[in-house]
N, C-alpha and C positions, 0 to 999 in steps of 0.2 A: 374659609374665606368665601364671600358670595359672588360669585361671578356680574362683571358687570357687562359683559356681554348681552346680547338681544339674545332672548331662547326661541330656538326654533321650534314651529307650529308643527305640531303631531301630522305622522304622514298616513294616511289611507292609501294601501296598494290592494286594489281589487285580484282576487284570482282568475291569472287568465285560461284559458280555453285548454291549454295541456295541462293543467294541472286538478282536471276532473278524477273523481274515482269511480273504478269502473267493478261492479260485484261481479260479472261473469267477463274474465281476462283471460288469452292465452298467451305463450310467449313459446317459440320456434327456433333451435337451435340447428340454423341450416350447416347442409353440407353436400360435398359435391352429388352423392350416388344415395342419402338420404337424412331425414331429420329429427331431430329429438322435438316432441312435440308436451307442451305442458298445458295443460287445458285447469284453470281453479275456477271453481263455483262455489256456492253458496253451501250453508250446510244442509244436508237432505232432511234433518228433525231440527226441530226448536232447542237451542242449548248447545248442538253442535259443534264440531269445528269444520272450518271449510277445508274442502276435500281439493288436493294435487291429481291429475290423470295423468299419469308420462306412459308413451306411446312410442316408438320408432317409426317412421312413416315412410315409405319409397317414395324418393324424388321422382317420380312419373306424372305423367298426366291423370291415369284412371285413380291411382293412390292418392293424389292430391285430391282432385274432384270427390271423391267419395271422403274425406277429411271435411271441404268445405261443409256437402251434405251435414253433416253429423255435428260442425259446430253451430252450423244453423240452427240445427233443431235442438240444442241445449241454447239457445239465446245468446254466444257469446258476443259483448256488445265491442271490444278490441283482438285482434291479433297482432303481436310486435315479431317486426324481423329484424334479425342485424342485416348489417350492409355486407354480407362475406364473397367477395370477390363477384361475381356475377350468378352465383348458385340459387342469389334469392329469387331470381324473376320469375321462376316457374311459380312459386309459392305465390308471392305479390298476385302475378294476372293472373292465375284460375280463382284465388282466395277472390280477387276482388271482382272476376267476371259473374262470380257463382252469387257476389251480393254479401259479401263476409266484410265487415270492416275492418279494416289493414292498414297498418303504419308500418314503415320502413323508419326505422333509427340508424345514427351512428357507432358504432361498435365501442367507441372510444366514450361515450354518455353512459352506457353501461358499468366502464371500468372503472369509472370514476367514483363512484360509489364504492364506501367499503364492505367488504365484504364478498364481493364475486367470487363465485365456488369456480372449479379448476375442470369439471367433468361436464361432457354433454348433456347426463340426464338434470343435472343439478343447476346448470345454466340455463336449460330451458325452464327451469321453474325460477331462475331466478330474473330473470326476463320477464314472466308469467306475474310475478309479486309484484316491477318495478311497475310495471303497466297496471295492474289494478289501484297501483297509489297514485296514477299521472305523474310519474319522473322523468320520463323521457317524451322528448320532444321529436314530432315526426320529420322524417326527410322529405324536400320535395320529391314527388316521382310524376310525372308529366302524366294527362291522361293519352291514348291507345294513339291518337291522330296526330299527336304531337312526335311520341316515341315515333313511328312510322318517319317522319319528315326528319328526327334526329338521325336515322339508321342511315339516311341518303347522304346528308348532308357530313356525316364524320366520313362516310364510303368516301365523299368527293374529298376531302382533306387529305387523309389517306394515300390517295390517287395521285394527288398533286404533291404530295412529300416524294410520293416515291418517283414520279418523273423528277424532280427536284435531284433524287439520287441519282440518276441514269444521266442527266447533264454532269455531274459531279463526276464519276466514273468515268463520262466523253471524254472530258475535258483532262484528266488521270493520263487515260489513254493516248491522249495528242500527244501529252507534256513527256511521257513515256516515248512515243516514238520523233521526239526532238522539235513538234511542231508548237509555234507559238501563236498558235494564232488565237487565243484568247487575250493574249498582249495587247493585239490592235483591235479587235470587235470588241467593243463593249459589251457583247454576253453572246455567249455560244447558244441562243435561243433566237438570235435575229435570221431571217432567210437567207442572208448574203453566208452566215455561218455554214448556215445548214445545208445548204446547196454545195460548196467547200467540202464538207464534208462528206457525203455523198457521191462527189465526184472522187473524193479518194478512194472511198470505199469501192468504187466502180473500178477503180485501177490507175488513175489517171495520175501522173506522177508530176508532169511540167507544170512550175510556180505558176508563171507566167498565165497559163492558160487557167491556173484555179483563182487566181488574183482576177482574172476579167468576169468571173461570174461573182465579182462584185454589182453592187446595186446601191443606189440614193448616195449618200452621202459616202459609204462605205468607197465608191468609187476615186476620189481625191488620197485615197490610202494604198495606190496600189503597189507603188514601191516597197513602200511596208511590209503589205500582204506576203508581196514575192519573197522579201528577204524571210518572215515568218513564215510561210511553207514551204519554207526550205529544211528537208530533215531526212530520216532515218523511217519514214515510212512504210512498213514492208504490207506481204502478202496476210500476217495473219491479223498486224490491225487493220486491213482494210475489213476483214470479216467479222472481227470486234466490233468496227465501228457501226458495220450493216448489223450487225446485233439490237445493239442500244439504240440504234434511231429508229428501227421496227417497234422495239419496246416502246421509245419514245409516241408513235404515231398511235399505238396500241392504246396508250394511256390517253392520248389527246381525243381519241374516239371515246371510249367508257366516262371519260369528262363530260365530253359535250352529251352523251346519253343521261347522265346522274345530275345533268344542267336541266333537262328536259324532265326526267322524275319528281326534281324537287320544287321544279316551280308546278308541274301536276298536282303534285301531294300537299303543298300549299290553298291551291286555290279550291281543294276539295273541301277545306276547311272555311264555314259560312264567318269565324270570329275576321277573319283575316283580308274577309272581303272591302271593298268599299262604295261608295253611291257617289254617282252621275250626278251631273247638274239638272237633267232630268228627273231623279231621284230614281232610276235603277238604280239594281244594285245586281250581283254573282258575279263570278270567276271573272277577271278582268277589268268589273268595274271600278273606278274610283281614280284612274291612271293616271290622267288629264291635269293641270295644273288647276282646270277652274272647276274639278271634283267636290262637291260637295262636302264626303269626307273619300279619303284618299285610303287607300289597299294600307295593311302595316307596313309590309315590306317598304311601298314608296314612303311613308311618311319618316322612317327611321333613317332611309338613303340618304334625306335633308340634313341629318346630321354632318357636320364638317368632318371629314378624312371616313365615313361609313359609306359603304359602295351596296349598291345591292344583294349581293354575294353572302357579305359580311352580313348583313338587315338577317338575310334568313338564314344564316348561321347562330346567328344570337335566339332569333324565334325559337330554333329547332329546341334551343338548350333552356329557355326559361319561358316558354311557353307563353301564350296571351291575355291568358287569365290571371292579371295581377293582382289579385283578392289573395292569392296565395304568401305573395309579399306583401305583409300590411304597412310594410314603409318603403320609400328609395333605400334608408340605410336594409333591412332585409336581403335587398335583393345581390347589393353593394358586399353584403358578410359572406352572402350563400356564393356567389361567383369567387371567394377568397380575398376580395381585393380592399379590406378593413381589418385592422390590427387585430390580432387575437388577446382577449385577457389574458396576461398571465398570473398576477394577484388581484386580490379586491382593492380597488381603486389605483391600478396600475394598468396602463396599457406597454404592452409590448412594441415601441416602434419600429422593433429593427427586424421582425415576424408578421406577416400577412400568415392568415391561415389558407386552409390548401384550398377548400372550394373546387368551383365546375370549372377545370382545366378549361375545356371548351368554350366556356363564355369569358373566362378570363384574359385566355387569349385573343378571341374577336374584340373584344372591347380595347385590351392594349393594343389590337393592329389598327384599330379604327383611331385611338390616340394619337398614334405613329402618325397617322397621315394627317391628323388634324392640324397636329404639332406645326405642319409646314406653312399653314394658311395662316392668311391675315383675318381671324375672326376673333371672341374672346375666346375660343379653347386655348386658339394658338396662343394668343397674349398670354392666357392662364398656365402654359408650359414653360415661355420665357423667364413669366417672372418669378416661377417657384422655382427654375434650373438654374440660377441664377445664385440663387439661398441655399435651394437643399440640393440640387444634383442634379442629369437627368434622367435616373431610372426613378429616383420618387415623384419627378415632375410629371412622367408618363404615366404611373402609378396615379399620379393624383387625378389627370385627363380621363384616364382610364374609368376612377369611379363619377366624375361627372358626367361621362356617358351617359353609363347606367344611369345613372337618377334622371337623366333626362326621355333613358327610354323608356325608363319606368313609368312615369308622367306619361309619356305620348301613347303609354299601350293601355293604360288605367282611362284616360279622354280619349276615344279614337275621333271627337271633332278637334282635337288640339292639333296646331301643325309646331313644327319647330321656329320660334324667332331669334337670331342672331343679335346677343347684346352687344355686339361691336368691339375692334380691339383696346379702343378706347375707354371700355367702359369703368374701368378703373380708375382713371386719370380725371375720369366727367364728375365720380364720385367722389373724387379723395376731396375732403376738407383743404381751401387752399390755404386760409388762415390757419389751422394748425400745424399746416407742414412749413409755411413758413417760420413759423416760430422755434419748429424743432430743427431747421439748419440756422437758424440766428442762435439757436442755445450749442448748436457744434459749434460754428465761429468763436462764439466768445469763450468757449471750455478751450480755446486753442492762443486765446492774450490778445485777440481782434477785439476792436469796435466796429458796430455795422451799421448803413445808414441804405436805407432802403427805399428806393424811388421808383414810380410806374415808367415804363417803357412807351416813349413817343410812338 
């Protein structure tokens, strides 16, 4: 029987850029203390078959470097790594300081493919094959100024988790020795706390007298206070407690030090810079509201619930060079925060794949905070939380970031404009929506008679 359907028009898909084939491929079966190395080239006579090289190689410095040497001088035009735990980075940077071209894959694009042998010599040739067909697609890997600026900036995350634990443990300790004083301070981080505490640890035992090194508003609580330090206080939490607030002070120092590195380590980088209304430009320039164009860092800050902090948290993780992601959605998949395939023409809604923890995270806290305001982010959390939830709400703020940082890092003259909370209500059709609650009313036995508003 002949289809009376419209036939659809024949599709051309160009081959893209990972799916070259390369004649002289290697493929590197890393591992902690050393690697299976497979080197295929071409055949050496006319008629041939192309020749496999497997090699074991020490994971060293002079072992690698003297590798780079030797695939140079055979021409090879790829080297593929897996991603195995952090063993690949020596391989990566000397392969790619020495001038060797090197991809980083995911281990899991390997697998995926039938066939993967089970042994290191036969994986690094199987590696070696998949890359001369172009089957596997490369990971990002930031370039040397960037990684640098990443190393500070997860140190300071880090840092700040772990002072995060040491209040957690204070506060253990209080409730341990009968003290409630987290009950009436809103966070055992304010001075009024912390000076409280310190006084115990000093020795000092009378409510009374801990309750008056209240401060601001803490002051109107001090009844409170007194009944909450009242406890079971002894000699060895007072030395507990001078413990964790040393720790604590220890950690606020290597903070404000790793605050000072990474805005350094930033401004050494000329992408990152911006230009004066004078048209300078280096380290510093671009600050100003009437900057011609503005530093990244300031321009991403403009984002609603994005603080400075966060701005070069995100830099450190997807770097400035947005050629790397040839779309918003790229950059949206690579941070994990867009559904993973799981069949052909199925998405997985209820699966984000796993992505750069780190940018995934900064983009959700930037969410978080955006969520609060009245702009359209915030509108755009309301009224998805509303439908679907609010972790997919935040989920979905989340990837509108990105795409918005994506934009402002790909233009560095773009600044960020706020489309207002309203801006959904400017656009909705009003005559369609009317019609769609005159079609509820009358699906419910109403008649409706509909008049403008004096």
């Amino acid at each position: 029987m002949a289809s009376t359907g419209r036939r659809r028009a024949a599709l051309v898909v160009e081959d893209e850029a990972h799916e070259r084939r390369y004649e002289r491929a290697c493929g590197i079966d890393v591992g902690k203390a050393s690697g299976v190395v497979c080197t295929r080239l071409p055949p050496a006579r006319e008629g041939g078959r192309r020749a496999s090289r497997v090699e074991e190689v020490e994971a060293t410095v002079p072992a690698v470097t003297e590798l780079a040497g030797r695939l140079l001088a055979a021409g090879v035009e790829m080297v593929t790594l897996e991603s195995t735990s952090d063993y690949w980075r020596i391989w990566f940077y000397l392969l790619e300081d020495a001038g060797v071209p090197v991809q980083l894959v995911n281990s899991a694009q390997a697998r995926r493919v039938t066939g993967r042998p089970k042994t290191d010599a036969l994986d690094a040739q199987w590696l070696a094959r998949l890359t001369e067909m172009g089957l596997l697609r490369p990971s990002f890997v930031p370039p040397a100024e960037i990684r640098a600026l990443r190393d500070y900036t997860r140190a300071r995350l880090h840092a700040v988790q772990d002072r995060t634990r040491e209040y957690q443990r204070l506060e253990k300790l209080l409730e341990g020795a009968l003290i409630k004083l987290s009950s009436v301070a809103s966070r055992l981080t304010t001075l009024s706390a912390l000076d409280m505490i310190a006084a115990l640890a000093a020795g000092e035992r009378d409510p009374r007298k801990l309750a008056g090194l209240a401060r601001g508003k803490m002051k109107a609580k001090t009844q409170e206070l007194e009944r909450a330090l009242t406890g079971m206080f002894g000699d060895h939490h007072g030395e507990l407690a001078r413990y964790h607030l040393d720790h604590i002070t220890f950690l606020d120092r290597k903070i404000a030090q790793l605050d000072d590195s990474i805005e350094a380590c930033l401004d050494a980088i000329p992408a990152s810079w911006g230009t004066d209304a004078d048209g300078a430009t280096g380290p510093g320039a671009g600050t100003g509201d009437d900057a011609a164009v503005q530093d990244a860092a300031s321009r991403l800050a403009e984002i609603p619930g994005m603080s400075k902090e966060l701005a070069r948290n995100i830099i450190a993780e997807i770097g400035l060079d947005m050629t790397r992601f040839p779309t918003p959605g790229h950059l949206v998949s690579w941070a994990g925060l867009a559904p993973e395939t799981a069949q052909s023409g199925t998405r997985a809604r209820t699966r984000k794949g796993h992505g750069d923890g780190y940018a995934r995270n900064a983009a959700t806290q930037a969410a978080s905070g955006a969520a609060k305001t009245k702009t359209f982010l915030g509108e755009r959390y309301h009224r998805i939380s509303r439908r679907r939830g609010k972790a997919r709400a935040l989920v979905a703020v989340a990837r509108s970031i990105l795409t918005i940082i994506w934009h402002l890092l790909a233009d560095p003259t773009a600044r960020f404009t706020d489309l207002g909370w309203d801006h959904h209500a400017r656009k909705t059709d009003k005559d369609k929506k009317l019609r769609s609650h005159i079609a509820q009313i009358q699906a419910l036995g109403y008649q409706v008679t509909i008049t403008l508003a004096d």
